[in-house]
C-alpha positions in Angstrom: 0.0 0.0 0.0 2.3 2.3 0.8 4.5 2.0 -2.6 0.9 2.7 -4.1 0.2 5.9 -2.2 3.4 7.4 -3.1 3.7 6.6 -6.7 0.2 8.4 -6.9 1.2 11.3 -5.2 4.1 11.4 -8.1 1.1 11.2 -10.9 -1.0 13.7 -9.2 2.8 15.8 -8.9 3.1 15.7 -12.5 -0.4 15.9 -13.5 -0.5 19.6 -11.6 2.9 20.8 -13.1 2.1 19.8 -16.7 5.2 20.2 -17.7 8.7 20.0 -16.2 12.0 21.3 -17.6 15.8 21.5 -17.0 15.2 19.6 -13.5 15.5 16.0 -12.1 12.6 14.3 -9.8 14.2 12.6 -6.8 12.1 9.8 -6.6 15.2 7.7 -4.3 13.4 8.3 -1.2 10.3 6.7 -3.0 12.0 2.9 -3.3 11.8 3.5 -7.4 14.8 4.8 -8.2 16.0 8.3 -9.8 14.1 10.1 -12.6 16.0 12.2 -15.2 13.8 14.6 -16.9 16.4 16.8 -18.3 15.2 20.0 -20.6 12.0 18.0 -22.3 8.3 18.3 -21.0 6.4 15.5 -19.8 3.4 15.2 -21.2 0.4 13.8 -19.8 -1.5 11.3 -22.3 -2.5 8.1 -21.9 0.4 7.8 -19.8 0.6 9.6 -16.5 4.5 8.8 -16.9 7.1 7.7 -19.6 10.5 8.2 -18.4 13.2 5.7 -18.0 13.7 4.3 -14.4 10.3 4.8 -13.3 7.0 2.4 -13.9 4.5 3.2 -16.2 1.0 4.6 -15.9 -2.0 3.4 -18.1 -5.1 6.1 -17.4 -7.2 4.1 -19.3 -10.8 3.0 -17.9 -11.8 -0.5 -18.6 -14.8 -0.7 -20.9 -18.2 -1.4 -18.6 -19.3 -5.1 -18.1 -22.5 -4.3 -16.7 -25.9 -6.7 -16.4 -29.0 -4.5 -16.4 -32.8 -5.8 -15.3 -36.0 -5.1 -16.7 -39.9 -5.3 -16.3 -43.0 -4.3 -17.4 -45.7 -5.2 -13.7 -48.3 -2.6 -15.3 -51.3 -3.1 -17.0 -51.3 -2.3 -20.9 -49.6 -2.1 -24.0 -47.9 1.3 -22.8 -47.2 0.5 -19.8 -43.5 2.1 -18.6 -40.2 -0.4 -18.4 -39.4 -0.4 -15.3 -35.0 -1.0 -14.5 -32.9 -2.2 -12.0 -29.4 -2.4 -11.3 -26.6 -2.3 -8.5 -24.3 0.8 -9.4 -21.3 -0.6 -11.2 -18.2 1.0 -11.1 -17.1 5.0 -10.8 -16.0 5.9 -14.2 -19.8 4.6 -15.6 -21.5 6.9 -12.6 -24.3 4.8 -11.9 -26.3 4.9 -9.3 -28.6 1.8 -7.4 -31.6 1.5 -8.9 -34.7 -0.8 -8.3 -38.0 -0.9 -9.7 -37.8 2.8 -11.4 -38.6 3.9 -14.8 -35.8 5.8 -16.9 -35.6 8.2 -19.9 -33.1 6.8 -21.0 -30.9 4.0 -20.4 -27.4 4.4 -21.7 -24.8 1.8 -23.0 -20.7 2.2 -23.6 -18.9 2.0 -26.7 -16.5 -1.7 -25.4 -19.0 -2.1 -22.8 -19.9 -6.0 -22.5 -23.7 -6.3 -21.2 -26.6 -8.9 -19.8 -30.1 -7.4 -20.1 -32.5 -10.0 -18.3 -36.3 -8.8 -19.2 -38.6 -10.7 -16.3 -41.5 -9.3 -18.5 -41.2 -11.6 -21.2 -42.7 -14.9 -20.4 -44.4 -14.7 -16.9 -47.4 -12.4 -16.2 -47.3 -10.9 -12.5 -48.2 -7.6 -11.1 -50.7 -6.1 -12.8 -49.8 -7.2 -16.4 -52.3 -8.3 -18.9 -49.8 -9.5 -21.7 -46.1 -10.1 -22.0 -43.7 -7.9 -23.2 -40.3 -8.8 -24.9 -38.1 -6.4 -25.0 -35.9 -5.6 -28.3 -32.8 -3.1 -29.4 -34.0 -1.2 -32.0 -32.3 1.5 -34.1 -35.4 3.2 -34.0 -38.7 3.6 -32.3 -41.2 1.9 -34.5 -43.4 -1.6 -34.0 -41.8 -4.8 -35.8 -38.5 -6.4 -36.2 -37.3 -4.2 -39.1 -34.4 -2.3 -37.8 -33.5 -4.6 -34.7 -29.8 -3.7 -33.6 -28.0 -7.0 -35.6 -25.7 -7.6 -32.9 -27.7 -8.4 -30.3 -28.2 -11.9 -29.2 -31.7 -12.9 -28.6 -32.1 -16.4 -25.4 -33.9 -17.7 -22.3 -33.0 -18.4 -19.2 -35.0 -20.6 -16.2 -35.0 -20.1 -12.8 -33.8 -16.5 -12.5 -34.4 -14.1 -8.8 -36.4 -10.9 -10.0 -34.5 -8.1 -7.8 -38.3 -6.8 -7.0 -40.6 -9.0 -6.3 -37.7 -11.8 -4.9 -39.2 -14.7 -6.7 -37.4 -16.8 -9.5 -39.1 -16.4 -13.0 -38.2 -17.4 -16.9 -36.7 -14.2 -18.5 -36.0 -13.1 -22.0 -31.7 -12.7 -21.7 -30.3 -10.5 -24.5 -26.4 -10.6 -24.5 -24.1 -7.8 -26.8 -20.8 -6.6 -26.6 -20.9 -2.6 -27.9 -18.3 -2.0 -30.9 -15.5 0.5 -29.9 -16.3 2.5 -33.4 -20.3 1.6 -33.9 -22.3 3.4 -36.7 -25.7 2.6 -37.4 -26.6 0.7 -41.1 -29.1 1.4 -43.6 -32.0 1.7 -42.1 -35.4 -0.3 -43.2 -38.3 2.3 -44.0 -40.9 0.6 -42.0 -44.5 -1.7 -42.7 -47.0 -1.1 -40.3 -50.5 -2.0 -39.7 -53.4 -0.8 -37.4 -56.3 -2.2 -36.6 -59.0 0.3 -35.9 -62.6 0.2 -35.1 -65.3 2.3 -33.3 -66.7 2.0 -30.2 -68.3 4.2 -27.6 -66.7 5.6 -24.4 -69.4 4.4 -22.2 -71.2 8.4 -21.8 -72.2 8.0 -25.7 -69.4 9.9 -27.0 -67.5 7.7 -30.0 -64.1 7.2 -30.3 -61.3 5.3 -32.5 -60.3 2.0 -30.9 -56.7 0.7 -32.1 -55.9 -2.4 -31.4 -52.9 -4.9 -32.4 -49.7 -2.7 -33.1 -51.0 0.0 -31.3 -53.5 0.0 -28.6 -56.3 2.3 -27.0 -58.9 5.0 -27.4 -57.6 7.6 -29.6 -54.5 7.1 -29.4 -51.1 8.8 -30.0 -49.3 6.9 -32.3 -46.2 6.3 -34.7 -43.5 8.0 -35.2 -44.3 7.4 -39.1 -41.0 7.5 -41.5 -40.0 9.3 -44.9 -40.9 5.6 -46.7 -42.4 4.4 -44.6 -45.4 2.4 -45.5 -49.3 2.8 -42.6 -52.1 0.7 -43.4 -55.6 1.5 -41.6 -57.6 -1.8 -41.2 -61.0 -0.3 -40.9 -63.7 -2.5 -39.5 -67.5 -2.4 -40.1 -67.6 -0.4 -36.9 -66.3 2.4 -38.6 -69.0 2.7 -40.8 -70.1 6.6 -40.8 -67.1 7.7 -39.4 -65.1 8.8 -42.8 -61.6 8.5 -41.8 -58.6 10.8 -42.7 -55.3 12.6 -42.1 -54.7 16.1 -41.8 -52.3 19.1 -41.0 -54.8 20.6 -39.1 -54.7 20.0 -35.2 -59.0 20.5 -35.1 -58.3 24.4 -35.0 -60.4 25.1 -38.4 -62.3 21.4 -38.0 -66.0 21.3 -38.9 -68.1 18.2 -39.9 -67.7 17.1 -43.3 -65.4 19.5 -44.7 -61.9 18.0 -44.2 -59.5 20.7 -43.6 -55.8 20.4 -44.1 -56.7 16.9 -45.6 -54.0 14.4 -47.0 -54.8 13.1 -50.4 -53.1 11.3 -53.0 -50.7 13.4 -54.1 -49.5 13.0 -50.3 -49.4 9.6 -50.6 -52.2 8.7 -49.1 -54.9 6.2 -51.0 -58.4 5.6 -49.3 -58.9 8.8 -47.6 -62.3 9.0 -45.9 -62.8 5.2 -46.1 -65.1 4.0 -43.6 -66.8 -0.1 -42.9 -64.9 -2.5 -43.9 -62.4 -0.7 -46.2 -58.9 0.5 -45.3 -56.3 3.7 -45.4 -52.9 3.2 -46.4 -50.1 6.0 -45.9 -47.2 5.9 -47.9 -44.7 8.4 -46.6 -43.3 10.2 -49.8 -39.3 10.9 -49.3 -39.4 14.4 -48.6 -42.3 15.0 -46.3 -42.1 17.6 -44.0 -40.5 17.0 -40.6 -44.1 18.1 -39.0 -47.2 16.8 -36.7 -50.3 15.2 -38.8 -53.4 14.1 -37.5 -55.7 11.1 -37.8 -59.2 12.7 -38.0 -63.0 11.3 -38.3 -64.4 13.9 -41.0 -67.8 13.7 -38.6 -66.8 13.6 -35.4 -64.1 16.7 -33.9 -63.2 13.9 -30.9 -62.1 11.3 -32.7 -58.6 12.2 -33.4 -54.9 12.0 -32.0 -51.5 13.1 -33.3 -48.4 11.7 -35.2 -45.1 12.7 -36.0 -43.9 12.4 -39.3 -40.0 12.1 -39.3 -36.6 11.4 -41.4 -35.4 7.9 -42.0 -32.4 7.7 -39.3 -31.4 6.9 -35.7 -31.7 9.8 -33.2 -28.6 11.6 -31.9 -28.1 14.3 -29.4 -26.4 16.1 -32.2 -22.9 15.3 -30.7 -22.2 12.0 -32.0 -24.2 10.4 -29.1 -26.3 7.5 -31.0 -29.7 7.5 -29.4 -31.6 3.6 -30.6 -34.5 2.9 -28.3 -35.4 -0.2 -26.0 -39.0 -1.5 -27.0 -40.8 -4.4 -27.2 -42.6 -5.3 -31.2 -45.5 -3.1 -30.8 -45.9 1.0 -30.9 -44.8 2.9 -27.3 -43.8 1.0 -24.6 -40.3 2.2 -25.3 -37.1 3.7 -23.5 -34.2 5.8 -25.2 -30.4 3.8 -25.2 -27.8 6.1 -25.7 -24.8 4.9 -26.9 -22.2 6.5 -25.1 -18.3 6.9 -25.0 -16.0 5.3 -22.7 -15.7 7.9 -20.2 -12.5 9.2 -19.1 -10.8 8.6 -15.9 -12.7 10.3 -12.9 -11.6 11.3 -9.3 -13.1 8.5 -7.1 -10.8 6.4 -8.3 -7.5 4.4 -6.7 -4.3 3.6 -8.4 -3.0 0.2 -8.1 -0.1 -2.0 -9.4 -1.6 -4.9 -12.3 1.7 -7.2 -12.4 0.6 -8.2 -15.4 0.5 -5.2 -17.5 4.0 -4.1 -15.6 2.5 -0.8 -14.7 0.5 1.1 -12.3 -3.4 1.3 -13.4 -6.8 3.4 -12.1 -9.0 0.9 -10.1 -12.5 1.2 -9.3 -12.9 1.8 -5.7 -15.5 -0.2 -5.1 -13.7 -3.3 -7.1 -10.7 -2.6 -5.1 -13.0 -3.3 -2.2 -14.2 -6.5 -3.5 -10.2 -7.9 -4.0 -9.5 -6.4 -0.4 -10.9 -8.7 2.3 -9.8 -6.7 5.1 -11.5 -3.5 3.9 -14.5 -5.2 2.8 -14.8 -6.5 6.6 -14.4 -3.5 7.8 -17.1 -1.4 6.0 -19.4 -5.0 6.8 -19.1 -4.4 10.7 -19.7 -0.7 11.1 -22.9 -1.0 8.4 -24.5 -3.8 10.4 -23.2 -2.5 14.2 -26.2 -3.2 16.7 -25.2 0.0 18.7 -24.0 3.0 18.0 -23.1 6.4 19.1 -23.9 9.6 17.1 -20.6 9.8 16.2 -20.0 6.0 15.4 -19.5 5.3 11.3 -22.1 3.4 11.3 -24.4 6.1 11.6 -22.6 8.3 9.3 -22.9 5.4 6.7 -27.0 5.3 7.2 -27.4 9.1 7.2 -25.7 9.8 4.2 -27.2 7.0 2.0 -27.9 8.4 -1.3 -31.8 8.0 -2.6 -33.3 8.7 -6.0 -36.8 9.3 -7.9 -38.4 9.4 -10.8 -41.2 11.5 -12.1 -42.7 11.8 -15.6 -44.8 12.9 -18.0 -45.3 10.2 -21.2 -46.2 11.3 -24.5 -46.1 14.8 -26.5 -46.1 17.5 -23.5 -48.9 19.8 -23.2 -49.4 22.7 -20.1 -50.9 21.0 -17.4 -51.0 21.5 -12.9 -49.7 18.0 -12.5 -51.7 16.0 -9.5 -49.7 13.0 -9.0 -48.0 13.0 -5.3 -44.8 11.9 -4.3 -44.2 12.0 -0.5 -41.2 12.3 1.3 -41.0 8.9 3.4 -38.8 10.7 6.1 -37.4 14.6 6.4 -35.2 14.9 4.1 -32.8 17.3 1.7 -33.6 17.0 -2.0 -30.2 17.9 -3.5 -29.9 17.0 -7.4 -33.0 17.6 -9.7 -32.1 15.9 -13.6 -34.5 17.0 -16.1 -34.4 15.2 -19.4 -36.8 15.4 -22.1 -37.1 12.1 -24.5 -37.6 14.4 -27.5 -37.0 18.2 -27.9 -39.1 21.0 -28.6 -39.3 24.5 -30.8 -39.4 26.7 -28.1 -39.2 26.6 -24.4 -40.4 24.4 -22.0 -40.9 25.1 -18.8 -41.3 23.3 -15.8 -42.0 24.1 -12.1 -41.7 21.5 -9.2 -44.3 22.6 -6.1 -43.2 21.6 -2.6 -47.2 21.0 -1.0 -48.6 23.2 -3.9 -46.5 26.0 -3.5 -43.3 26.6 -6.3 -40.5 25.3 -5.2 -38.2 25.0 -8.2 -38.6 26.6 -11.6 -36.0 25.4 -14.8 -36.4 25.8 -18.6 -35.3 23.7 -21.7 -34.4 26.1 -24.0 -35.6 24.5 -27.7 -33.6 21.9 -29.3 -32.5 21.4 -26.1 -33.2 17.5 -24.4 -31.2 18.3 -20.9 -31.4 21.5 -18.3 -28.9 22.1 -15.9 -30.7 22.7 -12.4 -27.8 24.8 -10.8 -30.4 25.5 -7.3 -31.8 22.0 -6.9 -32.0 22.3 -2.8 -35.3 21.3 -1.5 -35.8 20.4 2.0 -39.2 18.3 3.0 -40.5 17.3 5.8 -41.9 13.6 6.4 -45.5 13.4 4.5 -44.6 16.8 2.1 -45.4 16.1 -1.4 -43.9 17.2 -4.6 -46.2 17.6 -7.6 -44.5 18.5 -11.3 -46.5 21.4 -13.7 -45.7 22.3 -17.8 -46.0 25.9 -17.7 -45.3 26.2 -21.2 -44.5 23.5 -23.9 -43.2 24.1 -27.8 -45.5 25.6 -30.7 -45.9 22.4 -33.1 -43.4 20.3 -31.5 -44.6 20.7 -28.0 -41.4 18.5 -26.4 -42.1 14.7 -25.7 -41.4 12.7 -22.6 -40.5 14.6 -19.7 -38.7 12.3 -17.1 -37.2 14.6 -13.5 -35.0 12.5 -11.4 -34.4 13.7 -8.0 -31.4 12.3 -5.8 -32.2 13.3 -2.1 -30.8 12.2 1.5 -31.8 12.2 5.3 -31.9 14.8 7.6 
């Protein structure tokens, strides 16, 4: 240990210095020796030292190998993923998570993975269906643009984290390229079966089922090429179906405003029985929001973006594919990510096989050290305890997160789900994200018992908001509730997800 702490203190030497001329490091005192540097600089690369007489550094992380859970326990095709892990190492900076949905889930360029989906074959919870879960270059229902280097098993016998009972899963196994680009994307086929029904107070509305599912329903994306066949069944009959530009603004019965004909690809238009739509995306449509519309009926409608033919980025190189199972929704972004560089938390030690000294994540140096691991065992599990005792410090400072969201294309709203604070507490990180940008601002406020408590703003374009304020301190039983103050023009912002990272006080 103690070679270790003082060949780091030499890194850190040079690392603050940068660079070192006409001088000579005594390192005798050290046990390694006497380092010449003579009149040329010492520059810090890969290598935190390169000098004859003196062992090497290597700053390089090791690429993640990381297994990552997954379920679906609620009812309905759009039902959230819901994903659980334990934290991994430093460099990846993940934190324990259990049960809780995510906006996005990311994965490392070199990084090695195990995603077990308890979803897939056994209904629990409150599930009607099972969901398999799929890498996809894009969000859109089918196979067609699967990421090819995924491998696809089962596995018996498996303990789900959550509910602490042994299930089938669906195991999907992939090793990230160190240089990944996307292929040639598929445009893709879709169908949708739609028919009519009534909401129960008289009032009619579109049913989808199959690919998509609901009443009046958001759906797509749709694709430049794509190809969107409406299965309309006798239901439908007097309910002339049809897609337009127009969000209902200038809708009036039978007069089809902003409506999509042939010359937009579109062949059936007004159909209604046992007849069909079919949407062929020409190659340069607009980047825009269309409607589905019944030409009777102003209710009967929902949204769809129309978009390009290629995999979301964050417009940094950042390749953004999507977890989601072979129907519409039900979906979670995957970045794919760098390997990050070396961060602080991190110890140095010697790897006798590479010769040289390397970073270490602390927390697998903890695993190889049996005394340490000991150690931190007894004062976490101590039956008594002073106020000054480590135990105590360890359970006062443990590290808690939550999720809440808003699914879907964002619209102003005075949110009314609760979450409560289970004990007083210090709310200390707020991280907004949005799943897709919009044209103008968005703003959000988060109300401590109804009363603001935190105000931020995506600025458009814009998917992440640094919250440079985020203190909020509750009280056992306070609630925080979320509100969209203001949301883009036509693309209003989609899939607001707020994590919040609080501790005991």
């Amino acid at each position: 240990m103690a070679r270790r702490s003082k060949a780091h203190g030499i890194a850190k030497l040079v690392g603050r210095a940068g660079n070192v001329r006409d001088s000579k490091v005594s390192a005798t005192s050290l046990g390694i020796g006497e380092v010449a540097v003579g009149s040329s600089s010492i520059v810090i690369g890969d290598k935190a030292l390169d000098s004859d007489g003196i062992l090497e550094f290597t700053l390089a992380v090791d690429p993640e190998t990381f297994t990552i859970n997954v379920d679906a326990p609620g009812a309905g095709q759009n039902a959230m993923w819901k994903w659980s892990w334990n934290p991994g190492t430093v460099a990846y900076e993940r934190v324990r998570l259990l049960d809780q949905t995510q906006s996005t889930v990311p994965i490392y360029r070199k990084g090695t993975y195990t995603v077990r989906n308890f979803a897939a074959r056994d209904i629990h919870s409150s599930m009607t269906q099972t969901h398999k879960i799929f890498l996809k270059w894009i969000e859109s229902a089918g196979s067609q643009n699967n990421v090819s280097w995924v491998t696809y098993d089962s596995e018996s016998n498996v303990l789900n984290p959550v509910t602490k009972t042994r299930m089938g899963i669906q195991k999907l196994t992939f090793t990230v390229d160190s240089d990944v680009t996307p292929p040639l994307l598929t445009a893709p086929t879709v169908t949708y079966n739609v028919a009519v029904d009534s909401d129960g107070s008289g009032t009619n509305q579109f049913v989808f089922t199959g690919t998509a599912s609901g009443n009046n329903p958001t759906i797509g994306p749709f694709y430049r090429g794509g190809v969107y066949t409406f299965i309309l069944d006798s239901s439908t009959q007097g309910h002339p179906f049809y897609l337009t530009t127009d969000d209902g603004t200038y809708f009036a019965a039978n007069t089809f405003y902003g409506e999509l004909d042939s010359d937009d690809g579109v062949v059936g238009s007004r159909n209604n029985g046992s007849s069909q739509v079919v949407y062929t995306v020409p190659s340069d449509s607009p980047i825009r929001t269309i409607y589905y519309q019944c030409g009777v009926h102003s209710g009967m409608k929902n949204s769809i973006s129309v978009k390009k033919l290629e995999v979301d980025s964050d417009g940094t190189g950042i390749l953004r594919p999507v977890w989601q199972h072979t129907q519409e929704k039900h979906a979670t972004t995957a970045e794919i990510r760098a390997v990050p560089t070396i961060p602080s938390n991190v110890c140095l030690i010697y790897d006798t096989n590479l010769g040289k000294f390397k970073p270490q994540d602390i927390g697998t140096y903890l695993d190889n050290t049996t005394q340490l691991r000991e150690k931190i065992t007894d004062i976490v599990t101590a039956n008594t305890f002073d106020s000054d005792s480590a135990s105590v410090v360890a359970k006062e400072n443990t590290i808690f997160n939550i999720s809440l969201y808003q699914q879907g294309e964002l619209s102003v709203t005075t949110g009314t789900a609760r979450w409560y604070a289970p004990f007083d507490l210090q709310i200390f990180s707020i991280s907004p994200k949005l799943g897709t940008a919009a044209d103008g601002t968005v703003t959000i406020d988060v109300n401590k018992n109804g009363s603001s408590a935190e105000t931020f703003s995506f600025s458009a374009s814009a998917t992440t908001v640094t919250v440079t304020d985020p203190i909020i301190n509750m009280n056992e039983g306070d609630y925080i509730t979320i509100d969209v103050d203001a949301v883009g023009s036509t693309n209003k912002g989609e899939d607001l997800n707020i994590q919040f990272k609080y501790k005991k006080i």
